[in-house]
N, C-alpha and C positions, 0 to 999 in steps of 0.2 A: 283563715284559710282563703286561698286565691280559686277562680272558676278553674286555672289551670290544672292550680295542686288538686283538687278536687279530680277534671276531666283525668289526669293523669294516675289518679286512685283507680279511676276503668282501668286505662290501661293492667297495670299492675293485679288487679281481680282478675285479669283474660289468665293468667300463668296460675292462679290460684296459690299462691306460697301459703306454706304452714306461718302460722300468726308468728309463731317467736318468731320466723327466720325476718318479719317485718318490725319485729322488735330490735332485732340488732340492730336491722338498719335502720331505725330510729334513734339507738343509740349510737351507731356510728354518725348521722347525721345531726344532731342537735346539736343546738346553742347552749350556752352557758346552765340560763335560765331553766329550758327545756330539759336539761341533762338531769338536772335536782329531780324534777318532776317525775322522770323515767326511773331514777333510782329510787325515790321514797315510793315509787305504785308498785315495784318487782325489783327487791333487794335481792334476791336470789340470783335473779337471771340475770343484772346488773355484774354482779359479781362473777357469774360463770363468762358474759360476756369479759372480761377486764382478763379472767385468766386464760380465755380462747387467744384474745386479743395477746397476748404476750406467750403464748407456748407456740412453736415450729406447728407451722401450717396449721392451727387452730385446736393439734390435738393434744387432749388434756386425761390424765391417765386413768379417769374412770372411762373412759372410749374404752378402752380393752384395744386400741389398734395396732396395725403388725408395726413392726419395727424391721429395721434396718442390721446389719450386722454392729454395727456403731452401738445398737441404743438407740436410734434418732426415730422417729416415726415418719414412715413410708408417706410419704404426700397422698394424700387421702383425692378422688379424680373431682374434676370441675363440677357442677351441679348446670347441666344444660339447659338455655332454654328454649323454648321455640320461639325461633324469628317472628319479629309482628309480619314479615311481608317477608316474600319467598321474590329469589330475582327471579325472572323471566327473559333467559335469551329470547330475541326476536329475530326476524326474520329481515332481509330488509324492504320486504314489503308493509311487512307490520309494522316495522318503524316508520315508514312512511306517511302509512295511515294513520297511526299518532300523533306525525309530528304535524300532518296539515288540521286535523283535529286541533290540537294546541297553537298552532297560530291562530286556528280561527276563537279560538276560545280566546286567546289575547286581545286579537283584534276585535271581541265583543266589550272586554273589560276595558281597551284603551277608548273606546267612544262610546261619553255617557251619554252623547243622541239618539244612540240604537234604541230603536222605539220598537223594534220589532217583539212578537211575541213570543213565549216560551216554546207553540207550536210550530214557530216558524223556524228556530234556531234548530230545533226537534229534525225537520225538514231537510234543512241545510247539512247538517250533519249526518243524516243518511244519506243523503246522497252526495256526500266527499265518501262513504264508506261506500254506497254501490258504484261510483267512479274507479273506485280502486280497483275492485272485486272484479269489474271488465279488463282489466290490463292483463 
């Protein structure tokens, strides 16, 4: 396991999913190797996954789900999740202030001489924000 896959297990915990629905997508995402291993720890749910996997929109007829005039089973709705980040229209004064924020944040990162302090940059930065705040 990489520090990613790892960090990226946080993420995934924020939404809190029911443990099989992380087992699907384990079994959707495995390799060869990994696939044997998911099948011999939960032959069950291996196999319930294989018959989801091959029946119209996942539904498989212990669901008990409605149906169609056809027979066909009603598309069952999305399962939503909450965005990690919410957009934020801005204003254009607020983008302003962003955006000289993020230059100056650039312009710290492109010169590795800036010797200045964290209190200093601390400094700097409020007062591009009380600059604004007067206009």
């Amino acid at each position: 396991m990489s520090l990613h896959e790892y960090l990226y297990s946080q993420t995934l915990d924020r939404y809190d999913p029911p443990f099989y629905a992380l087992l699907f997508e384990m079994i959707r995402k495995a390799d060869s190797d990994n696939i044997k291993i998911i099948e011999a720890m939960w032959p069950e749910k291996f196999e319930e996954f294989m018959l989801r996997y091959n029946a119209p929109h996942g539904v498989i007829p212990k669901d008990d789900w409605p149906v169609d005039a056809d027979g066909n089973p009603i598309p069952p709705p999305d399962v939503p999740l909450e965005p990690e980040c919410v957009n934020i229209h801005l204003s254009g004064k607020a983008f302003a202030i962003l955006d000289r924020i993020k230059r100056y944040a650039l312009s710290i990162a492109e010169d590795p001489e800036d010797m200045c302090s964290n209190d200093t940059h601390a400094r700097r930065l409020l007062l591009l924000l009380e600059d604004h705040r007067d206009s």
